[in-house]
N, C-alpha and C positions, 0 to 999 in steps of 0.2 A: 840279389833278389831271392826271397824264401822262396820253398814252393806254394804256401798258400798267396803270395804276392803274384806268383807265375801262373797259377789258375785265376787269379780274377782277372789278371789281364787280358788270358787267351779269352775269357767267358767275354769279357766285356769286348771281345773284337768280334768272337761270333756272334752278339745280342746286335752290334753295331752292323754288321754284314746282313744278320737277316732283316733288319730293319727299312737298310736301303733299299733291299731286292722288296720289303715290303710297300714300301710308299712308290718307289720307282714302278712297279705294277700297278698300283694303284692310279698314279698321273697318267699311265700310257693309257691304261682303262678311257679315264675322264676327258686325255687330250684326243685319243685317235678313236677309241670305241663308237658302239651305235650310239645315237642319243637318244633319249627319254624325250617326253612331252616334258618334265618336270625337272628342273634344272637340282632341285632337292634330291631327288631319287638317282640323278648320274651320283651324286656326291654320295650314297649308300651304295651305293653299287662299289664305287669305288672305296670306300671304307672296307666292305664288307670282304672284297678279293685281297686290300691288305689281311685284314684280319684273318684269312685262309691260309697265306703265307706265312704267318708267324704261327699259325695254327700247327702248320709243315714242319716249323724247326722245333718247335715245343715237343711233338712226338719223334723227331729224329733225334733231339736229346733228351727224350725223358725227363723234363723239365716245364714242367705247364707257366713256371714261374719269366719263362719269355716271354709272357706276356705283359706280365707287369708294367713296363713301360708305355705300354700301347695308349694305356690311361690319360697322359699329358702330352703325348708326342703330337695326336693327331688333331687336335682342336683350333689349334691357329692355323695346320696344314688345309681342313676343311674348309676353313673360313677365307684364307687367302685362293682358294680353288674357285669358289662362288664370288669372289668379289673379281679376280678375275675375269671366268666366265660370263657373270651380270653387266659387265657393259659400266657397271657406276662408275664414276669418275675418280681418282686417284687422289686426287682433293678432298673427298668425302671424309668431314670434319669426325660425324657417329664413328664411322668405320675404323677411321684413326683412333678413336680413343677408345671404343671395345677391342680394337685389338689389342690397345696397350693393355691391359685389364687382362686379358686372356693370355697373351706373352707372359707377364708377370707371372701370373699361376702357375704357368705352361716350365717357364726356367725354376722357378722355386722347386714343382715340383717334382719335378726331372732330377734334379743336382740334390734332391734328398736320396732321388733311387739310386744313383751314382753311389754316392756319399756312404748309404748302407747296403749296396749289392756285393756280397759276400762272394759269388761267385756262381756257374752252375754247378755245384757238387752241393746247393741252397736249394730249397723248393719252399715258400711259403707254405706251412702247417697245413692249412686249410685244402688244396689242391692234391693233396694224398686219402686224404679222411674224403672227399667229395668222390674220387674217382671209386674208393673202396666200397662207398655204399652202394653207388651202381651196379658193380658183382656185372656178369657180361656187357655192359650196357655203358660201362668204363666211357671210352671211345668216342661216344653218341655225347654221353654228359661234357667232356672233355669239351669236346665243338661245341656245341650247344651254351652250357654252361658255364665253363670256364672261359670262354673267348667272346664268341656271336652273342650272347648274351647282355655282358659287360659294353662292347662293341655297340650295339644298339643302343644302350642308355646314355653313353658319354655322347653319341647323337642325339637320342632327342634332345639333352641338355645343349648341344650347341647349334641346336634348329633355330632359338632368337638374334644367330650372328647371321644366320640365313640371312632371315629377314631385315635386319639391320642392312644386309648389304645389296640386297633387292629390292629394299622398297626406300629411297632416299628421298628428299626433297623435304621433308620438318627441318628447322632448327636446331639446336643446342638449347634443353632447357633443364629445369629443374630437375625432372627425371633422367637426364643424363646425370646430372652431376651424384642423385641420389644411389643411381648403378655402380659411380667409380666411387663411391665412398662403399657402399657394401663390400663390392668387390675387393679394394686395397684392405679396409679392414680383413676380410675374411684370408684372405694371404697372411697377413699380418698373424691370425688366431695360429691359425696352421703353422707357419716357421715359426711364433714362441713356442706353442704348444710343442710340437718336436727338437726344437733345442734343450728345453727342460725335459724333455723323455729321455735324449741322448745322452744331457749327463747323469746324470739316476740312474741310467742301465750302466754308465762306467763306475756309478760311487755304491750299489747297493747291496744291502746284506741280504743274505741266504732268507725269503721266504717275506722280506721286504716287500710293503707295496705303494706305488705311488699318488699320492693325496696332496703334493704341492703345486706350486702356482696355477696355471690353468689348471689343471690339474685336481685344484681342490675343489673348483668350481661347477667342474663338470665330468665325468668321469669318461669323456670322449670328444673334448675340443679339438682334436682336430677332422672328429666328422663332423660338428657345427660348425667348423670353419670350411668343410668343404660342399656341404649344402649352400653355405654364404654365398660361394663362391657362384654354385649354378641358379640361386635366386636372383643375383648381378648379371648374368648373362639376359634373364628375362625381364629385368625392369629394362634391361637395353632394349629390349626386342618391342617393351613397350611401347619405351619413348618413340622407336620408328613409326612402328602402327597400335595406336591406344584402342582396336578394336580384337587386335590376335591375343587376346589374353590364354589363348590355348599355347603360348608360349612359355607356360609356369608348368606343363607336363612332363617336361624332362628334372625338373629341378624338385617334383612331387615323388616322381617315381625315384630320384638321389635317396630322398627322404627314405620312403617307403621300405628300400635295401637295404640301409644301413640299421631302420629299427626293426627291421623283422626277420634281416640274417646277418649282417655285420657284427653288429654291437651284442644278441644272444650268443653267439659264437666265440666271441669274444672274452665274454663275463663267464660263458660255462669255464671256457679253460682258464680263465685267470680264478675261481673259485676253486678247481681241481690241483692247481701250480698252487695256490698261496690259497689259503683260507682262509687268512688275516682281510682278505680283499671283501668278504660279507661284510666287514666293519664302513667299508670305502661304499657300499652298494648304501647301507642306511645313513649313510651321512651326504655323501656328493648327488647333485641332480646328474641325472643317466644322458642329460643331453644339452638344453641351452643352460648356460653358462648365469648362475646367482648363487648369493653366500651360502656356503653348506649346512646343512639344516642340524642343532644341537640336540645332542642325545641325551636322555634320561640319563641322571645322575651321571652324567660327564663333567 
């Protein structure tokens, strides 16, 4: 075994260990703690004291990038806690199939972080540059921003499994079926779109930039595949009750992140790295996915 083989393994036992201890706090929370009026609010509360814990190992290893995972990990965990707690029936046909829907996502996109977690001797780019502009105040953004932040959105996005699993008794209709087509699709955009990045980052030349397959379409498929993904969460939320349409708030605010600090963030440094990439900005759309647009005298 290399040594870089022997650090991702130890990294991925300690991301593994803080993980436990984080969900495992989290259930004793939700199993034994006080309860709320609001069966939604125990399931934040418990989100929220995982999120603390991996908070804890992220500043014991200087490594904000513990977090990462937390992303897919916990959204079938929440939803299987409320279907629980809710008393619905185990049979509930909705519940069974949003959860397939969100399992799916939940394993895709886990076994990508797997697949590319380089180790903790890694920090995502963006989590250095984020703490540095804080200047004292580091620490505060770290919680805040890097964790609770995140933590909160990937909740409201999975507030229409809530309701799915609280509010039963409709049918199976057209708007289920229309959720797991979104939904499979949007998994679907995500693992091509990342297959084809992966081989590109192994085949490419010096200052190379990528403009194929998904790719050419859209200069970020896999955030349109992953807004898809919490738009599918709330046509489900629909189909339970066709009057919660404040159920599309988690999957607005998806939106809202990625084009107003994701995807900037993203395009400054891919501009500063490659400047061949201004050619990718006038030709590819910046976000859903159609034929890229032809350039003057091209």
């Amino acid at each position: 075994m290399t040594t870089t083989q022997a650090s991702r393994t130890e990294s991925m036992v300690r991301v593994t260990v803080a993980y436990a201890v984080a969900i495992g706090a989290g259930a004793a929370w939700f199993a034994w703690g006080p309860e709320t009026d609001w069966l939604w609010l125990d399931g934040w509360i418990a989100d929220l004291i995982a999120t603390l814990v991996i908070f804890g190992a992220s500043r014991m290893h200087h490594n904000s990038s513990f977090y990462d995972a937390y992303w897919s990990v916990i959204p079938p965990l929440l939803m299987l806690a409320w279907w629980i707690e809710s008393g619905t029936p185990a049979d509930d046909a909705r519940s069974w199939v949003a959860m397939a829907v969100i399992l799916l996502w939940a394993v895709r996109l886990t076994a990508n972080w797997i697949q590319t977690f380089p180790g903790l001797h890694h920090e995502d780019w963006r989590y250095p540059m984020v703490r540095e502009r804080a200047g004292r105040a580091e620490a505060v953004v770290d919680l805040m921003g890097i964790h609770v932040f995140p933590t909160l959105q990937v909740f409201l996005g999975t507030l229409p499994a809530y309701v799915v699993v609280t509010r039963p008794g409709r049918d199976l209709g057209w708007v289920d079926a229309l959720a797991v087509v979104v939904g499979v699709g949007a998994v679907a955009i995500e693992l091509t779109a990342d297959i084809q990045m992966h081989r590109f980052i192994r085949t490419r030349q010096p200052g190379q930039v990528m403009d194929q397959g998904l790719w050419a379409w859209s200069r970020h498929p896999n955030y349109f595949g992953e807004v898809s993904f919490w738009v599918s969460l709330a046509i489900f939320g629909i189909a339970a009750d066709p009057d919660a349409w404040w159920v599309f708030a988690g999957a607005a605010c998806m939106y809202a992140m990625f084009q107003l600090a994701s995807i900037p963030m993203m395009e400054q440094r891919s501009l500063e790295r490659r400047p061949a990439y201004a050619s990718v900005i006038a030709r590819v759309p910046r976000f859903v996915p159609r034929p890229p647009r032809r350039l003057r005298g091209a």
